[in-house]
C-alpha positions in Angstrom: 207.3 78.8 -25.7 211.1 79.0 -26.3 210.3 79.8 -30.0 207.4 82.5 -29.3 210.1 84.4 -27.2 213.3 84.0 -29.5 210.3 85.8 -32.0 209.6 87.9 -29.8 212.9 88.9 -29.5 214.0 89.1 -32.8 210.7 92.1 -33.2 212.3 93.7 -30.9 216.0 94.1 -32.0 214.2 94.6 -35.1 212.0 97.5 -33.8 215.0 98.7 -32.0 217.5 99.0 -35.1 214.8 100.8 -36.7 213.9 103.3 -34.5 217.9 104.9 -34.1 219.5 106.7 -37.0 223.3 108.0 -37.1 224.1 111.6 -38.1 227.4 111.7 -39.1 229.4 114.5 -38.8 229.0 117.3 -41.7 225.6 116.3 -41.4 222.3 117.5 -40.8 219.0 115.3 -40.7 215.2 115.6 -41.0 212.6 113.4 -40.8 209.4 112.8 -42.8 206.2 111.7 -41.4 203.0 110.8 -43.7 205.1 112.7 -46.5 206.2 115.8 -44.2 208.8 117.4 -42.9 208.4 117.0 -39.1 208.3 120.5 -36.9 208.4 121.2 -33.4 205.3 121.0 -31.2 206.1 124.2 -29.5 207.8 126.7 -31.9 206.8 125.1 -35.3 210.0 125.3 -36.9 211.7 122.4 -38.7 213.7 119.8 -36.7 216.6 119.4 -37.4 218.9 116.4 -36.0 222.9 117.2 -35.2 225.7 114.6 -35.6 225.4 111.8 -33.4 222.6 109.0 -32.2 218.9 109.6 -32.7 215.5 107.7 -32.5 212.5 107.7 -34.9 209.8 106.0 -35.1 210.3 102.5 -37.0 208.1 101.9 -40.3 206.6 105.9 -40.0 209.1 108.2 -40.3 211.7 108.5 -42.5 215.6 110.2 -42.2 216.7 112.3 -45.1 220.2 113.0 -44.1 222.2 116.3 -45.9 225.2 117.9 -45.9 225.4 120.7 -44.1 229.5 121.9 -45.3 230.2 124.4 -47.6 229.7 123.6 -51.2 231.6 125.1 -54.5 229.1 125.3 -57.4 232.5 125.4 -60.3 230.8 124.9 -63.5 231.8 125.2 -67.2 231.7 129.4 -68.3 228.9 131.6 -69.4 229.0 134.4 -71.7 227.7 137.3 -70.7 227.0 141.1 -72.6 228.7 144.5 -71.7 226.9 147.5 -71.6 228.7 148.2 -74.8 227.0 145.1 -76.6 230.4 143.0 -76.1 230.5 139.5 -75.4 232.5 138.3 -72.6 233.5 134.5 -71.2 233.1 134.6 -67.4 234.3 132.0 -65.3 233.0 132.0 -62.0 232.3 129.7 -58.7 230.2 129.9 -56.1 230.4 128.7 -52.6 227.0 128.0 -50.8 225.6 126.0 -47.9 221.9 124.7 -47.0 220.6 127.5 -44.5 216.8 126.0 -43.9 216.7 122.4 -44.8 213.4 121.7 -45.1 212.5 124.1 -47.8 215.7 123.2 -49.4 214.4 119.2 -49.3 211.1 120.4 -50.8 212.4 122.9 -53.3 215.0 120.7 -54.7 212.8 117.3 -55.1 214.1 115.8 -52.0 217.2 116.7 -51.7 218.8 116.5 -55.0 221.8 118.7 -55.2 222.2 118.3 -58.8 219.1 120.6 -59.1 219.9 122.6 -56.6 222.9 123.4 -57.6 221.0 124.2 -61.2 218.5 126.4 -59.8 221.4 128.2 -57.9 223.7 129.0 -60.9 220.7 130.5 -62.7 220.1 132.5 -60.4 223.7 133.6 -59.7 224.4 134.0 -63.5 221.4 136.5 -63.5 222.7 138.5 -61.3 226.0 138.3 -62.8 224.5 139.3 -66.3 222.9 142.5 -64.9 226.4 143.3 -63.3 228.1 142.9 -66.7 225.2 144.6 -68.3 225.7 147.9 -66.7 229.5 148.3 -66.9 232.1 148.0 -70.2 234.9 145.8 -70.4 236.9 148.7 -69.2 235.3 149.2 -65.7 235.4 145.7 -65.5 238.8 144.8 -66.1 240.0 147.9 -64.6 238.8 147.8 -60.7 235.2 147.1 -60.3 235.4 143.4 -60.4 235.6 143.2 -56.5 232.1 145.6 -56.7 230.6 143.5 -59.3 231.0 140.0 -57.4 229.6 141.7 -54.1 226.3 143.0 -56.3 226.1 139.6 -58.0 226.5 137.9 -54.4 223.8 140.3 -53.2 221.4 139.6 -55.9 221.9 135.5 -56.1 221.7 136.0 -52.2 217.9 137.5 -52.5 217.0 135.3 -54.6 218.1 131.9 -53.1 216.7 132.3 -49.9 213.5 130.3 -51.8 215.8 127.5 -52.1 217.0 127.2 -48.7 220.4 127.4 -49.9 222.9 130.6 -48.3 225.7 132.0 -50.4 228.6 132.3 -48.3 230.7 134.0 -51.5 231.0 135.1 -55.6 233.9 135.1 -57.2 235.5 135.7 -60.7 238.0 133.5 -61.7 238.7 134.5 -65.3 237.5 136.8 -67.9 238.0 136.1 -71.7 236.9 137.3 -74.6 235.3 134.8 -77.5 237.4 132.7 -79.4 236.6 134.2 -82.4 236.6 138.1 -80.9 240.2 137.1 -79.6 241.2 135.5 -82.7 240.4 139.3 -85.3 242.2 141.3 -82.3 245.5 138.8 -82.1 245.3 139.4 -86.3 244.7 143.6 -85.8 247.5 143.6 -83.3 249.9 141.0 -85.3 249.1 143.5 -88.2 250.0 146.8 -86.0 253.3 144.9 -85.0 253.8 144.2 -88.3 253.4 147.3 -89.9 255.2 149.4 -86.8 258.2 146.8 -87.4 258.4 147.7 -90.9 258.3 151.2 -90.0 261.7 150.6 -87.8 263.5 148.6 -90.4 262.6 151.2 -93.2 264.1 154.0 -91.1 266.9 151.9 -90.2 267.8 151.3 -93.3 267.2 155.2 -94.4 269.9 155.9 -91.8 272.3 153.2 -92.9 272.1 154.4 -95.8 272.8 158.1 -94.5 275.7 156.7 -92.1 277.2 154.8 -95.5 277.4 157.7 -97.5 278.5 159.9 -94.6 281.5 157.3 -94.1 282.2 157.1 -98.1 282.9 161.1 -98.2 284.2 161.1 -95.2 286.6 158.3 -96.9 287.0 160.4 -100.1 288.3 163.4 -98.5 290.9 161.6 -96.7 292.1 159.7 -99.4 291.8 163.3 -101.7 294.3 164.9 -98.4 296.6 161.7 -97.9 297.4 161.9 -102.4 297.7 165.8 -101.7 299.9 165.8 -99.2 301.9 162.7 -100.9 302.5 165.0 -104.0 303.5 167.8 -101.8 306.4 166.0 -100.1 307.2 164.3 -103.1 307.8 167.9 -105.2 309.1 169.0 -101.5 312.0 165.8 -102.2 312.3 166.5 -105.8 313.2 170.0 -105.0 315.6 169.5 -102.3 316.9 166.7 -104.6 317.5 168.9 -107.5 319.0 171.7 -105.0 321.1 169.1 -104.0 322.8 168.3 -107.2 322.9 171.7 -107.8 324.6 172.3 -105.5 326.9 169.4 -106.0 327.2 170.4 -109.5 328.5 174.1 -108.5 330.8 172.8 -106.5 332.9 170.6 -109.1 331.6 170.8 -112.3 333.9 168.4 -114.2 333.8 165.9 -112.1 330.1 165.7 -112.1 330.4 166.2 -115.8 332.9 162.9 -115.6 330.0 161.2 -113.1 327.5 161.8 -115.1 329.2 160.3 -118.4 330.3 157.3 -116.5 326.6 156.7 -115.6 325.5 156.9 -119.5 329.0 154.1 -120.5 327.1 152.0 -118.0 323.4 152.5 -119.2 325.0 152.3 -123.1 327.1 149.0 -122.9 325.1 147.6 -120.7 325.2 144.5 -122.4 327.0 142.6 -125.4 324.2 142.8 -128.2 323.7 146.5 -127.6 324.9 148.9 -131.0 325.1 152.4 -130.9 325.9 154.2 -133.9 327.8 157.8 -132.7 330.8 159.4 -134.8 334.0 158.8 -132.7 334.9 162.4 -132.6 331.2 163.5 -131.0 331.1 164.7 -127.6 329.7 162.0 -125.9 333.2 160.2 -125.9 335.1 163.0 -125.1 336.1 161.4 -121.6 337.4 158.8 -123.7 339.6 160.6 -126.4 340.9 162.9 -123.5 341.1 162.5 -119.4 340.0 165.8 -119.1 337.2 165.3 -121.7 338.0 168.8 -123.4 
C-alpha cells in the first residue's frame, strides 16, 4: 500500500512538472497540439503565452518558446546596379521583430531564425536593388539615401508580412564602389595629380627662370653704374689732382723743379747695383753742378 501511493505520487509530481512551462522574459510562447498551433476557442486567433508561469497539457501539447526583442539582421555586403549600369557595394542592417508568431513558426520550419533571417534579407535586398536601380550614384550619394532606405523599408515591409516577421527600420551603413572600379579611379586620379603637379613645377621653374634672369640684369646694370661712376670720380680726383699741382707748380716753379729732381735721385739710386749711363754735363744733374740748377 505504502509503495502504490509513493507511485502514485511520483505520477503526479510528474504530471504536475509537465503540465507548467516558464516564459522568460523577452519571450513569447505557443503551443502545438497534434502538430498545430493552438488558437482561441472564441476569436480564433493564435495564443500567445507572456513572460511568466503557464500550464499545458503534459504528453499533448508542446511549448515552442521565441524571442519576441528586436533583432539586427547585419550581414556581409551586396552589390547592387545604378540606373546608370554601375556597380555599387552596399552595406546595410536591418532591424525586425516577430509580429504574428504562428505564421512565423510555420513559415520559418519551426522557428528557425537562421532562415528567417535568410528569407528576410532577400527580401530586403530586393527592395534595396529596385531603390538603387532607379537612381545614379549621384542622387544616391548626394541626398536621397534617407528616401531610398524608407522605400526599401516600405517594400521589405510588404513583403515580410508572409513571414510573420515586422521591420521596425533600413538603414545604410556604407557605400563603396568595387575593388577593382576603385582601384582604375585611385590610378585616373593619381595620374591627374600627377600630371597637374607637373604642370606646377614646370611653370615654377619657367618663372625661376624669368626671376633669375630678371635679377642677373638687374645685377649687370648695377655693376655697369657702380664702374661708371668709379671712373667718373676717379677722372673727377685725377683732375683736381693735376689742378692741384698746377697750381702748386705756378706758385714756385723752382722749387717744384728741385722736388721733382729729388724724387728721380731717389727712384735712380735707389740701390747699389743700379748704373745709369748720362753725360755729367746733361740736365738731369743740373741741381747737382749748381744749387740753383741753372
Amino acid at each position: 500500500m505504502k509503495n502504490f501511493i509513493i507511485a502514485i505520487l511520483i505520477t503526479l509530481v510528474v504530471l504536475a512538472s509537465g503540465s507548467l512551462f516558464v516564459v522568460r522574459e523577452g519571450q513569447r510562447a505557443i503551443v502545438i497540439q497534434f502538430g498545430k498551433v493552438q488558437r482561441d476557442a472564441e476569436t480564433g486567433d493564435t495564443k500567445v503565452f507572456e513572460p511568466g508561469l503557464h500550464f499545458k497539457l503534459p504528453f499533448i501539447d508542446t511549448v515552442r518558446h521565441l524571442d519576441a526583442r528586436i533583432q539586427t539582421l547585419d550581414d556581409s555586403p551586396d552589390r547592387f546596379v545604378t540606373s546608370e549600369k554601375k556597380d555599387l557595394i552596399v552595406d546595410s542592417y536591418v532591424k525586425w521583430r516577430i509580429e504574428d508568431f504562428a505564421r512565423y513558426y510555420l513559415s520559418t520550419n519551426g522557428g528557425n531564425k537562421l532562415q528567417a533571417e535568410a528569407l528576410l534579407k532577400q527580401k530586403v535586398n530586393n527592395g534595396l536593388r529596385t531603390e538603387f536601380g532607379s537612381r545614379t550614384i549621384a542622387q544616391i550619394v548626394s541626398g536621397e539615401r534617407t528616401e531610398l532606405m524608407e522605400q526599401a523599408m516600405i517594400q521589405a515591409s510588404s513583403s515580410s508580412d508572409e513571414l510573420g516577421i515586422e521591420i521596425v527600420d533600413v538603414r545604410v551603413k556604407q557605400i563603396n564602389l568595387p575593388t577593382e572600379v576603385s582601384n582604375s579611379i585611385f590610378q585616373r586620379m593619381r595620374a591627374e595629380r600627377a600630371a597637374v603637379a607637373r604642370e606646377h613645377r614646370s611653370q615654377g621653374q619657367e618663372q625661376a627662370e624669368v626671376i633669375k634672369a630678371n635679377i642677373e640684369a638687374k645685377v649687370t646694370v648695377m655693376l655697369a653704374d657702380a664702374e661708371r661712376n668709379a671712373r667718373q670720380l676717379r677722372g673727377e680726383g685725377d683732375a683736381t689732382a693735376a689742378q692741384i699741382y698746377a697750381e702748386t707748380y705756378s706758385k714756385n716753379p723752382e722749387f717744384y723743379g728741385f722736388l721733382r729732381s729729388m724724387d728721380a735721385y731717389r727712384a735712380s739710386f735707389n740701390s747699389k747695383s743700379d748704373i745709369l749711363v748720362v753725360e755729367p754735363d746733361s740736365d738731369f744733374f743740373r741741381y747737382m753742378n749748381k744749387r740753383s740748377g741753372q
